[in-house]
MIMI-128292 format. One line per 8 residues: their letters; for each residue x, y, z of C-alpha. Coordinates in Angstrom, 2 decimals. Each point is the difference from the previous one (the first is absolute). Example, Ala and Ser with C-alpha at 12.3 -4.5 7.8 and 13.67 -1.06 7.14 Angstrom:
<rs>
AS) 12.30 -4.50 7.80; 1.37 3.44 -0.66
</rs>
This chain:
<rs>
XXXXXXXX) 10.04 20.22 1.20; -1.57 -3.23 0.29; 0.00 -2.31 3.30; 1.57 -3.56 0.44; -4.07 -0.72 0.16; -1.10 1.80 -2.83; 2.75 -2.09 -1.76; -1.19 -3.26 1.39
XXXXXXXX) -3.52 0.54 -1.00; 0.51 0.96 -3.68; 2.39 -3.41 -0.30; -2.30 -2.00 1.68; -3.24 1.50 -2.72; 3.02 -0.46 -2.43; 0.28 -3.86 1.02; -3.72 -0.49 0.06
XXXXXXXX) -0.60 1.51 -3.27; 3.14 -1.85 -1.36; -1.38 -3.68 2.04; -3.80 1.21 -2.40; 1.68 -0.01 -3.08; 2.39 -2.84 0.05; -2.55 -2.00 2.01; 1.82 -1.06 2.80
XXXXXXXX) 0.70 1.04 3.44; 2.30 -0.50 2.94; -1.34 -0.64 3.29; 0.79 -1.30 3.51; -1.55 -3.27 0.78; 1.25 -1.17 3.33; 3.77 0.20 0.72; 1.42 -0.44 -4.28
XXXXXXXX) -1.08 2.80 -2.71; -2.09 -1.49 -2.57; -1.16 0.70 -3.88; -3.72 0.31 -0.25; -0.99 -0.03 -3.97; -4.05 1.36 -1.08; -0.18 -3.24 -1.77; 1.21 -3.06 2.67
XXXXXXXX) -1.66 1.90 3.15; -1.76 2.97 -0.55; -1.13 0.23 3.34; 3.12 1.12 1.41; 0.93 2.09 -3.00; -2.56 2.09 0.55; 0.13 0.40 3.47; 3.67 0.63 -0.02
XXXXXXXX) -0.66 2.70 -2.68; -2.57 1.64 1.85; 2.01 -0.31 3.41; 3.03 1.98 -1.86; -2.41 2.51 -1.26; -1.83 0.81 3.32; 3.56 0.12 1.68; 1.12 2.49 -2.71
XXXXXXXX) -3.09 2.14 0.38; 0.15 0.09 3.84; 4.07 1.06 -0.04; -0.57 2.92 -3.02; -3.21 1.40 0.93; -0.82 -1.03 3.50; 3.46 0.58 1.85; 0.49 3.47 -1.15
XXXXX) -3.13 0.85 1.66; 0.81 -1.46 3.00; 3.79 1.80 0.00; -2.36 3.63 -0.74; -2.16 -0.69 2.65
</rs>
């Protein structure tokens, strides 16, 4: 049966992979949620991408390494 994390992770790829083919991406920037698009600031789409990838990664692979441990 699969975890509240394992969950979490595969959304969170699911959103990332979802923000790489639409071309735009939610993200945090200061205290309001914000739209970042590849085309107006790619900058931040990208690093938002890659930020929601690494956090997927560390939560599906890394944490149930930790929990066998």
């Amino acid at each position: 049966m699969m975890d509240f994390f394992e969950f979490f992770a595969m959304m969170l790829a699911l959103y990332a992979t979802w923000g790489l083919i639409s071309g735009e991406v939610g993200g945090k920037s200061g205290a309001h949620w914000r739209t970042y698009t590849r085309a107006e600031s790619p900058f931040y789409y990208w690093s938002a991408i890659v930020c929601y990838y690494t956090l997927a990664f560390f939560v599906f692979v890394i944490m149930p390494a930790l929990k066998a441990a």
